[in-house]
C-alpha positions as CSV (number, residue, x, y, z in Angstrom):
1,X,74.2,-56.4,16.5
2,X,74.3,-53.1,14.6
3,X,71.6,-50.4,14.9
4,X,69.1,-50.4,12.2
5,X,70.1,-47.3,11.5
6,X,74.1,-47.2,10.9
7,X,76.1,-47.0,8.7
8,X,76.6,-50.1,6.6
9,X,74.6,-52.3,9.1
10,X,72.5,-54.0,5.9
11,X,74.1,-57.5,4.6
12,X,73.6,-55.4,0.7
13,X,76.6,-53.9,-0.5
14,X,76.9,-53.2,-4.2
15,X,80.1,-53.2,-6.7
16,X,80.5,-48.9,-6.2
17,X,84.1,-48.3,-3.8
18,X,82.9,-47.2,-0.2
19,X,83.2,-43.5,0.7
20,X,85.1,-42.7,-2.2
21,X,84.2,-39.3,-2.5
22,X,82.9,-38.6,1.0
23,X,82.9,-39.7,4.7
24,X,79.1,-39.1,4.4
25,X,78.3,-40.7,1.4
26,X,78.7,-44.4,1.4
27,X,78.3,-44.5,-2.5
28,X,78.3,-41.5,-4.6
29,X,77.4,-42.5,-7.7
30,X,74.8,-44.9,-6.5
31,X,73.5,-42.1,-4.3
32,X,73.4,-39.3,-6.6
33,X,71.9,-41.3,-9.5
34,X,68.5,-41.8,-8.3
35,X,67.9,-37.5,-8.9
36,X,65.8,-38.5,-11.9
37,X,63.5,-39.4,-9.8
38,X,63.1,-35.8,-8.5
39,X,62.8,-35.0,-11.8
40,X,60.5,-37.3,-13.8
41,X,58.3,-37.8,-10.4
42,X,56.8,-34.2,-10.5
43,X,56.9,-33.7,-14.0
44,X,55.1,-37.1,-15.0
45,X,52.0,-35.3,-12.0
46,X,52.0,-32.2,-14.4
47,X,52.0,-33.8,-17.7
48,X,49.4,-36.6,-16.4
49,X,47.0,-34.6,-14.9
50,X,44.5,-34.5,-17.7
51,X,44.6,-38.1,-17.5
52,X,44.2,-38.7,-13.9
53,X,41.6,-36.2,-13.6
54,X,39.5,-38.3,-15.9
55,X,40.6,-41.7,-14.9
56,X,41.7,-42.1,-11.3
57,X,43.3,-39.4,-8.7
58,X,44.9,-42.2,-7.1
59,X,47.4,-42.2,-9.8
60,X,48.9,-39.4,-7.9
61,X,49.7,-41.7,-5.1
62,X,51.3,-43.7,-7.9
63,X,54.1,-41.1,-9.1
64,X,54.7,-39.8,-5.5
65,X,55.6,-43.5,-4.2
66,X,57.8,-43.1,-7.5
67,X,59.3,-40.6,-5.7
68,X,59.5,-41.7,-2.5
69,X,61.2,-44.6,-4.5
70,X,63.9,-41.9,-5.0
71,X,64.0,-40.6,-1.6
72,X,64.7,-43.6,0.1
73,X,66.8,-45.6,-2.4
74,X,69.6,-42.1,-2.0
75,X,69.0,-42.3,1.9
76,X,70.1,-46.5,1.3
77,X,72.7,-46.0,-0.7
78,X,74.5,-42.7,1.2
79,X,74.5,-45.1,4.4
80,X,73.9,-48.7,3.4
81,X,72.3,-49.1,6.4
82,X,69.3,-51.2,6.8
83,X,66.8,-49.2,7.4
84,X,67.2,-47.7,3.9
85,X,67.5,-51.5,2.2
86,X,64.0,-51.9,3.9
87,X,62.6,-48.8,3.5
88,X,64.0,-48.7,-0.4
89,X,62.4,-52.0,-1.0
90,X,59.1,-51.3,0.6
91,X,58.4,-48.1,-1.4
92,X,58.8,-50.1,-4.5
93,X,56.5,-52.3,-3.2
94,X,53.6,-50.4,-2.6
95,X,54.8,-48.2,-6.0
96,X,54.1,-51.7,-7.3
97,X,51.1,-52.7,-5.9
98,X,49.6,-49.4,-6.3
99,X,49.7,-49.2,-10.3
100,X,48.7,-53.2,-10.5
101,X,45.5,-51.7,-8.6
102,X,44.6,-48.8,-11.1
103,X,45.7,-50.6,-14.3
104,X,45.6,-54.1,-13.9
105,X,43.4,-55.3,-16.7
106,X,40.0,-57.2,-15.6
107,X,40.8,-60.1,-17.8
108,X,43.9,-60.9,-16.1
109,X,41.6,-60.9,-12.6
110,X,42.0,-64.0,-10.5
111,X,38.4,-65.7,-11.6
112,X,37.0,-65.4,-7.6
113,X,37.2,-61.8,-8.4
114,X,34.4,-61.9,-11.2
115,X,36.0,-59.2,-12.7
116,X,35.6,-56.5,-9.4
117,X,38.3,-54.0,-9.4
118,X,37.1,-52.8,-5.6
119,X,37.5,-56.3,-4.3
120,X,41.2,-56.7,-7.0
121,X,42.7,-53.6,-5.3
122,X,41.7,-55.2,-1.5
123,X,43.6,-58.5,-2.7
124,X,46.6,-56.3,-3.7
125,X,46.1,-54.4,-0.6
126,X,46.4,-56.8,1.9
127,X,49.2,-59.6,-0.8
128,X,51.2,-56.2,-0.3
129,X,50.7,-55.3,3.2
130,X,51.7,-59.0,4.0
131,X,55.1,-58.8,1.7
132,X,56.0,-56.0,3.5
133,X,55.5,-57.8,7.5
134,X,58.3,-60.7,5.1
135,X,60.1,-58.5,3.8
136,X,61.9,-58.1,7.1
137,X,62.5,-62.1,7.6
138,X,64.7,-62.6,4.7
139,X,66.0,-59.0,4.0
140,X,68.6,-60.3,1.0
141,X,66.0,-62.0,-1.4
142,X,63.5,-58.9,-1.2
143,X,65.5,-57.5,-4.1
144,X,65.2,-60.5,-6.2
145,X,61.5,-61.0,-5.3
146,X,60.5,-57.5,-6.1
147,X,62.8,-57.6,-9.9
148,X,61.1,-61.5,-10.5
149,X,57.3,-59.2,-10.9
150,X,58.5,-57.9,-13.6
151,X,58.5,-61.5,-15.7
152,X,54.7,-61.0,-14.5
153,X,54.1,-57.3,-16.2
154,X,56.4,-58.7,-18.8
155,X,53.8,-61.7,-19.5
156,X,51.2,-58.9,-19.5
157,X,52.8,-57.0,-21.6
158,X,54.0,-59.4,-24.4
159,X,49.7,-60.4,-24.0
160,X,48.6,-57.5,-25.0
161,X,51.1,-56.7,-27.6
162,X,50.0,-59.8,-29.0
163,X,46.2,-58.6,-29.0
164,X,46.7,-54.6,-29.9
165,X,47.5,-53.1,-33.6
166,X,47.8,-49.9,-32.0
167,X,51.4,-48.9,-33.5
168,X,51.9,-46.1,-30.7
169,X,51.1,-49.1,-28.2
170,X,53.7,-51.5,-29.9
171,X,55.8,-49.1,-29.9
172,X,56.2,-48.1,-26.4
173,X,55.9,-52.1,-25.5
174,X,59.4,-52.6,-27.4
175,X,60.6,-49.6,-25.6
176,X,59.6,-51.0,-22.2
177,X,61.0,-54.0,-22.9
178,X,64.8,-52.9,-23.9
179,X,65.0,-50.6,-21.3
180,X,63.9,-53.1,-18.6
181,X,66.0,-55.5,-19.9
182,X,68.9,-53.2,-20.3
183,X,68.1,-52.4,-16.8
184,X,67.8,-55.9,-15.1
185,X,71.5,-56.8,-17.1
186,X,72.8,-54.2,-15.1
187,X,71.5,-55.0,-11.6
188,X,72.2,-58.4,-12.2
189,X,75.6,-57.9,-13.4
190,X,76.7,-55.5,-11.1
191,X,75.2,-57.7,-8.2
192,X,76.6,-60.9,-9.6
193,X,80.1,-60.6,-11.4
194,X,80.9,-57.5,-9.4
195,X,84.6,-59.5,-8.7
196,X,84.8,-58.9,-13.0
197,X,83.9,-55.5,-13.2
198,X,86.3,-54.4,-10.1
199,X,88.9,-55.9,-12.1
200,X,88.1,-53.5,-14.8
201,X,87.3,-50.8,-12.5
202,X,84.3,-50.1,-13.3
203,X,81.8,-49.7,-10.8
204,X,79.0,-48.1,-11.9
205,X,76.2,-50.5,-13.3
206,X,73.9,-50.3,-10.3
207,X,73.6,-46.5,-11.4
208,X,72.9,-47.4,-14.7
209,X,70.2,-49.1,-13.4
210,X,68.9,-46.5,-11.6
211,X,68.9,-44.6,-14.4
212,X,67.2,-47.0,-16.8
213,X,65.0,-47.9,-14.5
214,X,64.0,-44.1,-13.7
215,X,62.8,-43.9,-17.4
216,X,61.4,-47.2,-18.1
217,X,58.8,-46.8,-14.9
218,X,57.3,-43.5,-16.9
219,X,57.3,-45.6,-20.0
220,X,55.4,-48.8,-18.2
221,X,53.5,-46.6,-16.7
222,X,52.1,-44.8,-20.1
223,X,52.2,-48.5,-21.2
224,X,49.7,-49.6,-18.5
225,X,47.5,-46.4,-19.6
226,X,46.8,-47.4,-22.6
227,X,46.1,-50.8,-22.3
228,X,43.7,-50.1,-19.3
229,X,42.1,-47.2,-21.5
230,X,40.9,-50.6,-23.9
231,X,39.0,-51.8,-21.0
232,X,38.2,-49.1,-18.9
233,X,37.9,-45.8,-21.2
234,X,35.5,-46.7,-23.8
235,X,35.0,-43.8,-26.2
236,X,38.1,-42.2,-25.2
237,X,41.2,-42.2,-27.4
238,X,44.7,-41.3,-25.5
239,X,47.3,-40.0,-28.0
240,X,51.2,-40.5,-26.8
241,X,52.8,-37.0,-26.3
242,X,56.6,-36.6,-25.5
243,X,58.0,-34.2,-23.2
244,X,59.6,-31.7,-24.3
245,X,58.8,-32.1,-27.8
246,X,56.9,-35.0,-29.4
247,X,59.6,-34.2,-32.6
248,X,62.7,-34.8,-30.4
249,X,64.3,-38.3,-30.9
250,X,64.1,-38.9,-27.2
251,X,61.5,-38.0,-24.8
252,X,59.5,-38.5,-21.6
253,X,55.9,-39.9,-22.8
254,X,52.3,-39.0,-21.6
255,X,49.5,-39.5,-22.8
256,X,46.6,-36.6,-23.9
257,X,42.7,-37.9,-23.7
258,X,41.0,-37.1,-26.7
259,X,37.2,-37.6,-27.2
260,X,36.2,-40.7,-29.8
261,X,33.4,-43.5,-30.2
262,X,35.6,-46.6,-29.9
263,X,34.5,-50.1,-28.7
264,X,35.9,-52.1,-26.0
């Protein structure tokens, strides 16, 4: 049996030609594609701090997981070995579990709970502590059981858009939405049909995930802000601002706390 930590010793291996580029780098495009998260990590701190000042400082914990997310998914994809596939998996994980904690709405609270976000973020706690002991009995389906959450956030989501007639809100809903979807197409496909696309040579859908999915966590994230911000931040209005410019077509979103008397 392989060492943990080899090369190649996981049972994953996506559609991108091995060691292509490099005898170091198992896959460079798969590798190298997860910098974003370097990026939008550290900036999404800076242009949040306002916010989690007022709100909650573990939403630090929050975007560095994002970019430990980043970390570990290069070091699994430079040596496909299965240390990275776990630890890759378990950082999204806990990035998961962390921001269902802070922004979870109350109303979507198991009943038990009556509504107690202390005793909510213990559940979460210890439902995430436990996936991660299983996550190392069936290594191959922890991918697909960490991508079938998202129909849960998406039920969220769709919920609320449903409820809100906040156009900035609506707004950054259909934006989730696409991109997730866009990105989901892409690990699917690349996982999937990856026979089709070597036909075609082209390899390089699991990076476009990364990529899409690199922007569309900021995006949920901001999402998640300012639905929470109904429930939790009475009297406080949070305005969408995009990074660089909030004239630019495209742009990294976060959101600025103004002072207002709003109802819950």
């Amino acid at each position: 049996m392989p060492s943990i930590f080899a090369y190649q010793s996981s049972e994953l291996d996506w559609c991108e030609t091995n060691f292509q580029y490099s005898e170091l780098v198992a896959e460079f495009y798969n590798t190298f594609t997860n910098v974003p998260f370097f990026i939008f990590g550290p900036l999404m701190m800076f242009l949040m701090h306002p916010y989690a000042q007022r709100r909650s400082r573990y939403i630090y914990i929050v975007w560095v997981l994002f970019i430990v997310i980043g970390l570990f998914s290069m070091y699994f994809h430079m040596t496909l070995s299965f240390l990275g596939q776990l630890l890759d998996e378990i950082a999204i994980l806990w990035f998961l579990g962390s921001a269902y904690g802070i922004w979870m709405p109350r109303c979507y609270f198991p009943s038990f709970l009556g509504g107690n976000r202390s005793l909510f973020i213990c559940l979460v706690f210890i439902t995430t502590a436990v996936s991660t002991l299983l996550s190392f009995l069936r290594p191959t389906v922890n991918a697909y059981a960490l991508n079938s959450i998202g129909l849960h956030i998406l039920y969220i989501v769709c919920q609320e858009y449903r409820k809100t007639s906040n156009k900035e809100l609506r707004h950054l809903i259909g934006v989730c939405v696409v991109l997730w979807a866009g990105a989901l197409t892409s690990w699917i496909s690349d996982r999937l049909h990856c026979s089709f696309w070597q036909r075609i040579h082209f390899f390089y859908l699991h990076s476009i995930w990364h990529v899409l999915i690199s922007i569309t966590f900021p995006y949920g994230m901001v999402t998640m802000a300012l639905v929470d911000a109904n429930y939790e931040m009475p009297g406080e209005t949070l305005k969408v601002r995009y990074w660089p410019r909030d004239s630019w077509p495209v742009g990294l979103p976060y959101v600025e706390i103004r002072g207002d008397d709003k109802n819950c």
